[in-house]
Legacy VTK file of the C-alpha trace (Angstrom):
# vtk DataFile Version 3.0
C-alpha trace
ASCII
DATASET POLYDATA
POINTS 122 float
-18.266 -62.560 -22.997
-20.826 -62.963 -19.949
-24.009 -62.236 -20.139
-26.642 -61.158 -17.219
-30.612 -61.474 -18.045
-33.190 -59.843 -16.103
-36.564 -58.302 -16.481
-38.491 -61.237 -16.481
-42.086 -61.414 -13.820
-45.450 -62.413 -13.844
-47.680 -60.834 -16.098
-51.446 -61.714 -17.039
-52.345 -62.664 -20.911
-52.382 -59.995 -23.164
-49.683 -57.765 -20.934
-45.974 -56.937 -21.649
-42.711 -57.796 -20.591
-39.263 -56.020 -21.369
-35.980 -58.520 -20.836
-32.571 -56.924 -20.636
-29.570 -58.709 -21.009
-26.080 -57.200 -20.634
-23.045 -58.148 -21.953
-19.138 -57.491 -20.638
-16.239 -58.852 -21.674
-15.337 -58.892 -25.408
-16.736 -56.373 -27.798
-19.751 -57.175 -27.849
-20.957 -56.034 -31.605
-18.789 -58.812 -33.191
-21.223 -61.354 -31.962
-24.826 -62.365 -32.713
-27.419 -63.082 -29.732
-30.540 -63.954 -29.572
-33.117 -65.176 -27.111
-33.873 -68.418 -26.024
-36.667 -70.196 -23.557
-37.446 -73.413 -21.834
-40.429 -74.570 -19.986
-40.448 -77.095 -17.516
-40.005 -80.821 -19.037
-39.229 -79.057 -22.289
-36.316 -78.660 -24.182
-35.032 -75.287 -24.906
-36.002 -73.447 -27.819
-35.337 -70.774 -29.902
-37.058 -67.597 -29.744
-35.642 -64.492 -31.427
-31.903 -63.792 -32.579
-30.205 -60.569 -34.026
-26.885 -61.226 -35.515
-23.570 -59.033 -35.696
-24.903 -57.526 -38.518
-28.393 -56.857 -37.228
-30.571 -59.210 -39.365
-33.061 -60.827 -36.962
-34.449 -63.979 -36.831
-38.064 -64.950 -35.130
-39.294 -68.465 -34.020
-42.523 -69.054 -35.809
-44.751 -68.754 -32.193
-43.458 -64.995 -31.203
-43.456 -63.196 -34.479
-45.617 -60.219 -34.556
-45.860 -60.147 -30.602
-41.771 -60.008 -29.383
-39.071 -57.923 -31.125
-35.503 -58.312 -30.339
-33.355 -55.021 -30.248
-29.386 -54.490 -29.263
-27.546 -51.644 -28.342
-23.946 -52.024 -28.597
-22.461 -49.277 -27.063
-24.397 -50.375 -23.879
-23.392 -53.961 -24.628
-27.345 -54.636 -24.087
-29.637 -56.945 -25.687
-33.172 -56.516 -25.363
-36.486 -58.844 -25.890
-39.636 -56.847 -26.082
-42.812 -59.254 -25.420
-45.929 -57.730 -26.089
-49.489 -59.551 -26.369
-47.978 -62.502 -23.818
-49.712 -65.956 -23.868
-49.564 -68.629 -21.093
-47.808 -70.687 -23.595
-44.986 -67.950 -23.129
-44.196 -68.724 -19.639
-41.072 -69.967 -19.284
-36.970 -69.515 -17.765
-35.777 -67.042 -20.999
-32.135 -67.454 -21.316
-29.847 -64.841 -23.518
-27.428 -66.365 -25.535
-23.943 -65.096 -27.571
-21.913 -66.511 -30.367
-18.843 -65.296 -32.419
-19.470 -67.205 -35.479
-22.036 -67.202 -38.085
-23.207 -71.377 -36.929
-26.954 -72.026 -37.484
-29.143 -69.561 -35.167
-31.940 -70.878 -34.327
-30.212 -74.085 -32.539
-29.115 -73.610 -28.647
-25.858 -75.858 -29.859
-24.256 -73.072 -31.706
-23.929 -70.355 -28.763
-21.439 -70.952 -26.594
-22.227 -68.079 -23.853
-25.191 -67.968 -22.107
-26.876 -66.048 -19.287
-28.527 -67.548 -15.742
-31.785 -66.952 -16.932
-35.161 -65.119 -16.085
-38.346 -66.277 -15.332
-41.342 -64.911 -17.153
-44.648 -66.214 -15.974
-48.110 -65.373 -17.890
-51.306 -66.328 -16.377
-54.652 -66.764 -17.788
LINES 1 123
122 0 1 2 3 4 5 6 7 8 9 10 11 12 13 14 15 16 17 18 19 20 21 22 23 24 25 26 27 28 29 30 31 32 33 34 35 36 37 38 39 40 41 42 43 44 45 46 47 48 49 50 51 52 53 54 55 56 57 58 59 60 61 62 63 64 65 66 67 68 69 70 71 72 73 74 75 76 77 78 79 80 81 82 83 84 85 86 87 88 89 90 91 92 93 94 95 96 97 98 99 100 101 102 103 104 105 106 107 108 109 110 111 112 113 114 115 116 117 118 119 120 121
């Protein structure tokens, strides 16, 4: 499957942000994707993952303020950031595996998107 991110920009604190990724390829309902970001000098991290089934999973530092949605007859995932921090700002990467491996590590999706930047000023 490839995958395509966009929607990312510059947004001050306290605004929103709606990233889009979309899928072609295999059908994509039979996998799980989620969301994932890294900051310069960091390491990437997990931020939100829905799997085949539609059980979602949150990091710990975006619950309550991002929810992850999918609609698979577009073959679109979707990360809805409300309430944005500076800590947010980042390169947000969208992510696809096929089997049910450990989802909050970047080691168990093996498809991945170029990336969009998301920028939140103070």
């Amino acid at each position: 499957v490839q995958l395509q991110a966009s929607g990312g920009g510059s947004v001050q604190a306290g605004g929103s942000l709606r990233l889009s990724c979309a899928a072609s390829g295999r059908a994509f309902r039979n996998y799980s994707a989620g969301w994932f970001r890294q900051a310069p000098g960091q390491e990437r991290e997990f931020v939100a993952t829905t799997t085949w089934g539609g059980t979602t999973y949150y990091a710990d530092a975006v619950k309550g303020r991002f929810t992850i949605s999918r609609d698979n007859a577009k073959n679109a995932l979707y990360l809805q950031m409300n309430n944005l921090e500076p800590e947010d700002t980042a390169i947000y990467y969208c992510a696809a595996q096929s089997l049910s491996a450990t989802y909050t590590s970047p080691a168990s999706y093996h498809y991945w998107g170029q990336g969009t930047q998301v920028t939140v000023s103070s």
